[in-house]
C-alpha positions, 0 to 999 in steps of 0.5 A: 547489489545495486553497483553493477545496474544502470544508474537509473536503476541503482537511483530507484533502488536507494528511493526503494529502501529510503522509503522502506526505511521509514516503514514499520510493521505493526501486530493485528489480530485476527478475528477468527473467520477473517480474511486479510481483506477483512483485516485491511479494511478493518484497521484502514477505518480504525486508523484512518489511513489510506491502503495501497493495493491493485486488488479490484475488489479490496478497492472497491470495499476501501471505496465504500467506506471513504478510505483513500486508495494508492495504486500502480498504474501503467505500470510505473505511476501511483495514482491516489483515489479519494482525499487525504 
């Protein structure tokens, strides 16, 4: 799908899929009256693990605990918030 776009474009497709690659999807239970927010929070303090994500108020809650935060920023940048 990739071999008819731009060759900036196709480059930063292949890093997309190289990185998604490397990912992996883990089963959490959900407590009953749990938001996703909730979940986040919960198993980022569990694990230790910094959180990607743009959402003001889950950024905020991330903060407070000491959990690092990666966001896009203008756009086309990530920015990390707090130490690895």
């Amino acid at each position: 799908m990739t071999e008819k776009r731009a060759p900036k474009l196709r480059k930063q497709a292949e890093m997309a899929l190289k990185l998604a690659e490397k990912c992996r999807l883990v089963d959490v239970e959900r407590e009953p009256r749990e938001t996703n927010d909730d979940v986040i929070v919960r198993v980022a303090a569990q694990w230790k693990c910094p959180v990607a994500t743009n959402d003001s108020a889950l950024k905020r809650r991330l903060r407070d605990i000491s959990i690092p935060v990666v966001y896009l920023r203008q756009k086309s940048r990530l920015e990390l918030e707090g130490s690895l």
